[in-house]
C-alpha positions in Angstrom: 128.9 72.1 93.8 127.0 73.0 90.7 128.5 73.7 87.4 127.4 77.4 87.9 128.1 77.4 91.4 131.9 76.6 90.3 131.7 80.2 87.5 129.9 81.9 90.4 133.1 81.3 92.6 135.8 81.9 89.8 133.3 85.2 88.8 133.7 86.5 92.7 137.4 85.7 93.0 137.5 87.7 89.8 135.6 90.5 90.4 134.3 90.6 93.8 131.1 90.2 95.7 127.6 90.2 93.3 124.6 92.2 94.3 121.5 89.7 94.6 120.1 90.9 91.8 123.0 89.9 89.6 123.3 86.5 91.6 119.1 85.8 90.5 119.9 86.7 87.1 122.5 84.4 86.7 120.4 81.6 88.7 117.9 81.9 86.7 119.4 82.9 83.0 122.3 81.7 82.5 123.3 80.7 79.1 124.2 77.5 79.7 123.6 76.7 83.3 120.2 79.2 83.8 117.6 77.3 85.8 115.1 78.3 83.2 117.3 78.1 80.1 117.8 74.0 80.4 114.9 72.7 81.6 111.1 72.6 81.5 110.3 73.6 85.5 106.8 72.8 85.9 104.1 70.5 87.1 104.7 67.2 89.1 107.6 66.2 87.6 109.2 69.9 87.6 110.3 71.7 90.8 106.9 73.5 91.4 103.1 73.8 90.3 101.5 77.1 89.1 98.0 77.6 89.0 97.1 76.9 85.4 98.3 73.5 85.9 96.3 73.4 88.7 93.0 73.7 87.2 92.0 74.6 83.3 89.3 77.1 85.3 92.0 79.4 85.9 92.9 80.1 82.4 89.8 80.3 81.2 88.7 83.0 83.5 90.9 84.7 82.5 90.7 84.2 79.1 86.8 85.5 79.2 88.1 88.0 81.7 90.0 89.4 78.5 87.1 89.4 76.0 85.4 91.1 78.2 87.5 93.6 78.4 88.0 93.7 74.7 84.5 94.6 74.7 84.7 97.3 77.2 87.4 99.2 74.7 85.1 99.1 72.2 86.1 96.1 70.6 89.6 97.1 68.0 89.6 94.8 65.1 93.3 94.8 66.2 94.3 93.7 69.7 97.6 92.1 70.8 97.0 89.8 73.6 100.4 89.3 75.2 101.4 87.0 78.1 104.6 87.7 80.1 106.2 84.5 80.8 103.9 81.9 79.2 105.6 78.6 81.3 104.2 75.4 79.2 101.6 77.6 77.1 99.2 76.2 79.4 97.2 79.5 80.2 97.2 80.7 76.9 95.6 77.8 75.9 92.8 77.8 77.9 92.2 81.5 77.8 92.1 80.9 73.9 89.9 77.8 74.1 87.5 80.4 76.6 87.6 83.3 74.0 85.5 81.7 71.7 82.1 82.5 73.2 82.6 85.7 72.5 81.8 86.6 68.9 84.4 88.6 67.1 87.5 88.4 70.1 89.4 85.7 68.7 89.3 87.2 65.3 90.6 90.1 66.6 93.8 88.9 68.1 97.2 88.1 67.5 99.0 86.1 70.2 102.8 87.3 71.6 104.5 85.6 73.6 107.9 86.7 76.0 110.1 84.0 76.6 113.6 83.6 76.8 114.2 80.2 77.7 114.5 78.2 74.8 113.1 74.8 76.6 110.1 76.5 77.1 109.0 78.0 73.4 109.5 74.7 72.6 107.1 73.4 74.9 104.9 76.4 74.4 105.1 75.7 70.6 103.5 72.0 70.9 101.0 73.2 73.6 99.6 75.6 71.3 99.9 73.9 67.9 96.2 73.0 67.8 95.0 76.3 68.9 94.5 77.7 65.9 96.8 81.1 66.1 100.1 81.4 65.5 101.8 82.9 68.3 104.9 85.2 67.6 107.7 84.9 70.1 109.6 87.8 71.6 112.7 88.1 74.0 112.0 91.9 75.5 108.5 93.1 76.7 109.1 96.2 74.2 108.9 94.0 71.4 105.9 92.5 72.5 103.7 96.0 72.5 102.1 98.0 69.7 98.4 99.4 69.7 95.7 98.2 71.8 97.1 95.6 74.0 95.8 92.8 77.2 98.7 91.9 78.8 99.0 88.8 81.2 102.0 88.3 83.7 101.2 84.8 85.8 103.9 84.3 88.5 106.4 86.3 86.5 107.2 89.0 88.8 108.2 87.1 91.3 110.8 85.7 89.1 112.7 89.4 88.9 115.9 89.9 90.4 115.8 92.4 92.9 118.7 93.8 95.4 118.5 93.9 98.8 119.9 96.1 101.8 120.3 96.0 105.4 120.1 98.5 108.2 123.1 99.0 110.2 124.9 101.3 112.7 126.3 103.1 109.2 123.5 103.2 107.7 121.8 101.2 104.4 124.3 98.7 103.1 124.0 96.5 100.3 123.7 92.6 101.1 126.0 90.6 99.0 127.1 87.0 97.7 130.5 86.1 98.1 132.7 83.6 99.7 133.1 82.4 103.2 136.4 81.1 104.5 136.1 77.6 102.7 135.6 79.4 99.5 131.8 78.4 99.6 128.9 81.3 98.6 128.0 83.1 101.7 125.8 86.0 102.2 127.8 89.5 103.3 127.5 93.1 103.6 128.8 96.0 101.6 132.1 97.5 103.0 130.1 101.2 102.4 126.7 102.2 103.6 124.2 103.7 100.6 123.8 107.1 100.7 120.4 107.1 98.2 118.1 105.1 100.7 116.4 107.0 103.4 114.5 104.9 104.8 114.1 105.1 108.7 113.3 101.2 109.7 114.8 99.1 112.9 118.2 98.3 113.2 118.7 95.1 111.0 115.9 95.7 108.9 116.2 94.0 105.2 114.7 96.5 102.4 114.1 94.6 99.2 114.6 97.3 95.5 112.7 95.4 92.9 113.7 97.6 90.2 113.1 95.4 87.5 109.9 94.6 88.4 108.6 98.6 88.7 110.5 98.7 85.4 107.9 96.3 83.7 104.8 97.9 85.5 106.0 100.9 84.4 106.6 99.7 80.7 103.3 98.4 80.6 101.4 101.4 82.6 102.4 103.5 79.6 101.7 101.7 76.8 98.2 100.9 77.9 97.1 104.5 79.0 99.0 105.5 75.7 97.5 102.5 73.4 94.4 101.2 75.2 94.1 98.1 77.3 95.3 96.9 80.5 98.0 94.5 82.2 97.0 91.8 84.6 99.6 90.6 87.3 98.8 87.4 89.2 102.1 86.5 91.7 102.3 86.1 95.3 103.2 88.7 97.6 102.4 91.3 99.7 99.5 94.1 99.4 101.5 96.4 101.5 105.3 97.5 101.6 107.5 95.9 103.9 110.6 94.8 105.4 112.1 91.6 105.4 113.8 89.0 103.1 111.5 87.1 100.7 114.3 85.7 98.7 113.4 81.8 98.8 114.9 78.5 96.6 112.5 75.5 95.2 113.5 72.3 93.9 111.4 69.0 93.7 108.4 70.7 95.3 110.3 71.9 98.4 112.3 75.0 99.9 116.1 74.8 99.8 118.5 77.5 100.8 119.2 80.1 98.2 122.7 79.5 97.7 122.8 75.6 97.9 121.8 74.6 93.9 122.5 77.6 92.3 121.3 76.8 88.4 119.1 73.7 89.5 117.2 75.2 92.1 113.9 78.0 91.1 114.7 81.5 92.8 111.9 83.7 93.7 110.7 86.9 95.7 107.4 87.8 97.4 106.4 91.0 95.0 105.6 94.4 96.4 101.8 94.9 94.7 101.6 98.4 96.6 104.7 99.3 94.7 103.9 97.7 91.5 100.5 99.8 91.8 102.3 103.0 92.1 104.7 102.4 89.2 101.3 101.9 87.2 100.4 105.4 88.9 102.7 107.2 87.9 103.4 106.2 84.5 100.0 107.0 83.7 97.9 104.0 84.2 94.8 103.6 86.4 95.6 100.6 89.2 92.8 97.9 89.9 93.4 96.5 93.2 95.5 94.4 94.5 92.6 91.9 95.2 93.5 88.0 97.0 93.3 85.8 94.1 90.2 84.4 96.1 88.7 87.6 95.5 89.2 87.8 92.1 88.0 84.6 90.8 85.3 84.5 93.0 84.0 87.6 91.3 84.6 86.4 87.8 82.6 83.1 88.6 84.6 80.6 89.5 82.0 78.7 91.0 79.4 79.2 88.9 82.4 77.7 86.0 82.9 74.5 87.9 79.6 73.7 88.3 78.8 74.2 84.7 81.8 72.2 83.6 81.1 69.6 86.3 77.4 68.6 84.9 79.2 67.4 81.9 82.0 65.5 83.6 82.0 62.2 85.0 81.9 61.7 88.6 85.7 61.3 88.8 86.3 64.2 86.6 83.6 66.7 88.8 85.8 65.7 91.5 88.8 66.6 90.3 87.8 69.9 89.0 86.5 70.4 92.2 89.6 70.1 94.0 91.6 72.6 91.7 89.6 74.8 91.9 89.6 74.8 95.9 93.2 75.1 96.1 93.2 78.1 93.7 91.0 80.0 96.0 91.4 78.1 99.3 92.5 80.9 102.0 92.5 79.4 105.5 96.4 80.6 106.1 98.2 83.5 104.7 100.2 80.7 103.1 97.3 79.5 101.2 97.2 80.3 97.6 94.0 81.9 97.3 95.5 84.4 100.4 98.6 84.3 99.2 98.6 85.3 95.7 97.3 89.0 94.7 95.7 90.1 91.5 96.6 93.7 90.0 95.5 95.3 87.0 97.3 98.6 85.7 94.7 99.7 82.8 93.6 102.2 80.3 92.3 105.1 82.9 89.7 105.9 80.5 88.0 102.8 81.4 85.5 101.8 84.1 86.3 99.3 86.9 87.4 96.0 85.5 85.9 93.0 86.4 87.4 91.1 89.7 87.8 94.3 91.2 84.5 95.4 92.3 85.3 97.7 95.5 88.7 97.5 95.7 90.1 100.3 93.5 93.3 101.7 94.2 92.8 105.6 95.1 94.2 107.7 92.6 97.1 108.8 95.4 100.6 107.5 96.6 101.0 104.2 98.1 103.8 103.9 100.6 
């Protein structure tokens, strides 16, 4: 048993069953045993691989992707160029590094970051010494925003806790982590039905809440149609609402059961892009797709990127970029990442389609 596994027991025989959403909060943030406050989580050595570790094309499409939209707002000598969740630093650098071509955009910027895990500013820190900002660290989103702003979210969403409920005879009742018989964590059910969903759905139908994840939309949505700018969620997930539990566990590159290694083990959830879109809606935001990551760095010229970069690479170096940039984008299963993972601006609405989303704006209506 894990050393927060053992306070997750004594917490329950304390005070009772958690809702999921506390359970992933504790998983992941912890103090002392937090799966993200003790250790860094990523690349081949880590517990999992995120896309700009992948390939350095990633990051620097998007980093062009946000001069260009600079320009579009009429370039502000001011902009605050945010990221949500910066991992090792590694997409900030490379969108940095990619901002230079355009005249004027890195001059413009100052560079916040949100983190709360203490590994990781460090590691953020020394990936962006060189870069030539000076990046000022946050702990809340809030703190992060003032005036025009481009804000980037790269698997963060996913990393919200969310609560979950399941359809029974009595109605909508909230699933729960306790303890089995052998005092181990087990999944249960609330002893009372909630009264606030109404959601007609098959019997034993599992209705993820992401609450804090429409929370950060939300926040966002209405500081950029307020301020000027736009958010950009990348995460995997579903372009449509559904049922079903998306609650999952990594460590060492593969899937473990949710309650196995609580604290050592990553938790995640597939996000809800049709919600997220209407949070943006109705806070006042204009929503850009969602779009398949495929999609969306496809139109912002990921090809045409890799050859460039490849003509001045050696042979074993054109390969490799070659083969990063595939998986990004590869989409032959829904499991794939360039199927998988969705792209979702929530923007400015006084400004014209973004680039990446070429005929695939959101209607300006309610998305189930």
């Amino acid at each position: 048993m894990t050393p927060l596994a053992q306070e997750l027991v004594r917490l329950i025989r304390d005070e009772g069953p958690l809702s999921v959403s506390r359970y992933m909060a504790l998983c992941l943030g912890h103090p002392r045993h937090g799966y993200y406050m003790k250790q860094d989580p990523f690349g081949a050595a880590g517990d999992f691989t995120t896309a700009p570790e992948i390939s350095q094309v990633f990051g620097e499409l998007i980093g062009l992707w946000a001069a260009t939209l600079w320009r579009m707002m009429g370039e502000p000598a001011a902009l605050r160029l945010v990221e949500l969740g910066p991992g090792r630093g590694t997409l900030m650098q490379d969108m940095l590094r990619a901002g230079k071509v355009v005249p004027g955009f890195r001059e413009a910027l100052t560079v916040h970051l949100v983190e709360t895990s203490p590994v990781l500013r460090e590691r953020q820190k020394q990936t962006l010494a060189a870069s030539g900002v000076a990046p000022l660290w946050h702990e809340r989103i809030g703190d992060a925003l003032a005036g025009p702003a481009i804000i980037v979210a790269n698997e963060l969403l996913d990393a919200l806790p969310l609560d979950q409920f399941v359809l029974t005879p009595e109605g909508w009742r909230e699933r729960l982590v306790g303890l089995d018989s052998e005092g181990q964590l087990a999944f249960g059910l609330s002893a009372e039905p909630e009264t606030k969903i109404a959601r007609a759905a098959p019997q034993g139908s599992l209705l993820e809440q992401p609450l804090a994840a429409l929370d950060m939309a939300a926040t966002v949505a209405r500081h950029v149609a307020a301020a000027g700018g736009a958010g950009l969620f990348i995460d995997y997930g579903a372009a449509q609402t559904g049922f079903g539990d998306t609650l999952q566990a990594m460590r060492r590159h593969g899937f473990v059961a949710p309650l196995a290694d609580p604290g050592d083990a990553d938790l995640t959830v597939h996000v809800d892009f049709a919600r997220m879109a209407q949070a943006g809606l109705s806070a006042g935001a204009a929503a850009h797709g969602p779009v398949t990551q495929r999609d969306f760095l496809l139109a912002l010229g990921l090809d045409q990127r890799v050859a460039a970069l490849s003509r001045r690479a050696t042979p074993e170096q054109a390969a490799t970029l070659l083969a990063g940039a595939s998986r990004l984008v590869e989409a032959g299963s829904e499991t794939d990442m360039g199927q998988l993972f969705k792209v979702l601006a929530l923007a400015d609405p006084r400004l014209p389609l973004l680039p990446g989303f070429d005929l695939h704006r959101l209607p300006e209506q309610a998305v189930p």
